[in-house]
N, C-alpha and C positions, 0 to 999 in steps of 0.2 A: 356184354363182354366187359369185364374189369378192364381199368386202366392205372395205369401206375405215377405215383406220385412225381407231380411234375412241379420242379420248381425252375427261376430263368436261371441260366448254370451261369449267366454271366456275372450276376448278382453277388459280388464278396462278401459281402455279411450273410446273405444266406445261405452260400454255398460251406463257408466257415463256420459258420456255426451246426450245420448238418452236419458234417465231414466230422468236427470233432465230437460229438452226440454220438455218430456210432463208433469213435474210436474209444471212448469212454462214455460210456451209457450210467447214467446216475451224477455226470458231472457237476459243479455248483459253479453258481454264474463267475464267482471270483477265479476262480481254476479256468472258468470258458474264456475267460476276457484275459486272464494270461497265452492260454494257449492259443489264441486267435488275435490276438493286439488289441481288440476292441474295445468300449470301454463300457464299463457294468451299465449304464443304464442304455445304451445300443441293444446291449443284449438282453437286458429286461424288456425295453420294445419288441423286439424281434420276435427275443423269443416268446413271450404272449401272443403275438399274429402268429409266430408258426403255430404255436399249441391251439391256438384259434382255430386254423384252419389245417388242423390234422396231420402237421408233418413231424411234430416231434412233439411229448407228452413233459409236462412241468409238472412239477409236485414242489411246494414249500415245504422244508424242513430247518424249524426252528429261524433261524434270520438269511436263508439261502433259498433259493429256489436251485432243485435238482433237475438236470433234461436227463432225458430220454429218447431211442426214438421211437418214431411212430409204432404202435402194436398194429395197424391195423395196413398193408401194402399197398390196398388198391383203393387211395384216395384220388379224388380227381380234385386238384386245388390250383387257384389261381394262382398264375406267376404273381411273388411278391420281388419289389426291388428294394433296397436300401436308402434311394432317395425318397419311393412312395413313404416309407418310415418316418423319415426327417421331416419329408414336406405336412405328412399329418401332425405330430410332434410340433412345428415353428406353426403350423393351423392353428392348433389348441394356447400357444403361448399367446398368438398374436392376439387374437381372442380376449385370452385374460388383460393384456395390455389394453388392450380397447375399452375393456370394462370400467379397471381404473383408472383409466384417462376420460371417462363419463364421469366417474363419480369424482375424481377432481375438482370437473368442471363444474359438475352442480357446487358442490362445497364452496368453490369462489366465488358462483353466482349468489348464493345463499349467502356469502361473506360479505361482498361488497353490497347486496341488497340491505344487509344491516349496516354496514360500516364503508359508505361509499368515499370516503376517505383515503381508504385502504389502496384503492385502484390509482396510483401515483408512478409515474414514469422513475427511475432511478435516477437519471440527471437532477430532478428536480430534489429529490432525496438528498445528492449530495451538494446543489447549490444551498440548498437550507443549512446545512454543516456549515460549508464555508461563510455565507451570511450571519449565522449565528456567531460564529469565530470570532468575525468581524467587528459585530455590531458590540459583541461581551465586551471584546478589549478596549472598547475605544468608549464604556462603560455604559451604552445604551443596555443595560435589561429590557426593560421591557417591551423596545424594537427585537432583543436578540429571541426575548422566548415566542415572541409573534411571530418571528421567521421559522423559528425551529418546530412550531405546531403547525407550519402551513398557513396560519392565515394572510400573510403576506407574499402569496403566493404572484397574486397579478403586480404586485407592487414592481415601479420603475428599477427597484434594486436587486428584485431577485430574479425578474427578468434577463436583465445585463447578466449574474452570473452564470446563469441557465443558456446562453449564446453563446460568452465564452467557452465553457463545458462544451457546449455543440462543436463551435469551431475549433477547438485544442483536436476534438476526436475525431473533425475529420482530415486536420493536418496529418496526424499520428495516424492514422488507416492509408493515406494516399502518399 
């Protein structure tokens, strides 16, 4: 015995986008996504899962996809909802985020495996600045460019500006 095409009627995206398919049969997504509020790529999701699963027919013409509905009455298709959409759609992004955020992390590991240098807190970054300030004006060179390359990193003077820098930040935070 046929059964007839069942979608969750609570579901606004799907109900909206059915409802106007058969009011205008051959519609284009930008026309659907006015006349339903939605917004074009909602409705490219959608409507792909609906054409998927048999409840209305997409055809591409030229830069639009046209809907239709379904030719065929007696599909038996599973309830789709609107968040099942989204939550696959923020699935697939998080994904890709995850990915480049692997391949970040190789790239710094591979960075600082050549240039372990690189791997420097920012305090220390900007006490090198102010030491180097320091050291230029008061006509030390060749203390200023040793600060400012890091090699006086442990040193008693760039220590001192590396605590102040701590303790200014966490005066200003509390």
């Amino acid at each position: 015995m046929p059964t007839k095409n069942v979608y969750n009627p609570s579901d606004h995206v799907t109900k909206a986008i059915l409802t106007a398919t058969r009011a205008s049969p051959g519609i284009r997504t930008d026309a659907l996504a006015s006349e339903t509020s939605l917004c074009e790529s909602t409705i490219s999701t959608a409507g792909r899962i609906l054409a998927e699963r048999g409840l209305l027919r997409r055809e591409r013409k030229g830069r639009f996809y046209h809907y239709y509905p379904a030719g065929a009455r007696d599909v038996t298709v599973e309830p789709i909802a609107a968040a099942d959409i989204e939550i696959e759609a923020l699935k697939a992004e998080v994904e890709e985020l995850r990915r480049e955020v692997e391949e970040l992390r190789a790239f710094k590991a591979r960075a600082l495996a050549a240039h372990p240098e690189l791997d420097v807190d920012p305090i220390v970054l900007e006490a090198r600045k102010i030491g180097y300030r320091a050291l230029f004006e008061a006509g030390n060179r060749d203390g200023a460019d040793n600060v400012l390359l890091g090699d006086a990193d442990n040193s008693a003077f760039v220590l001192a500006i590396v605590e102040a820098l701590r303790t200014g930040a966490k005066q200003t935070e509390g």
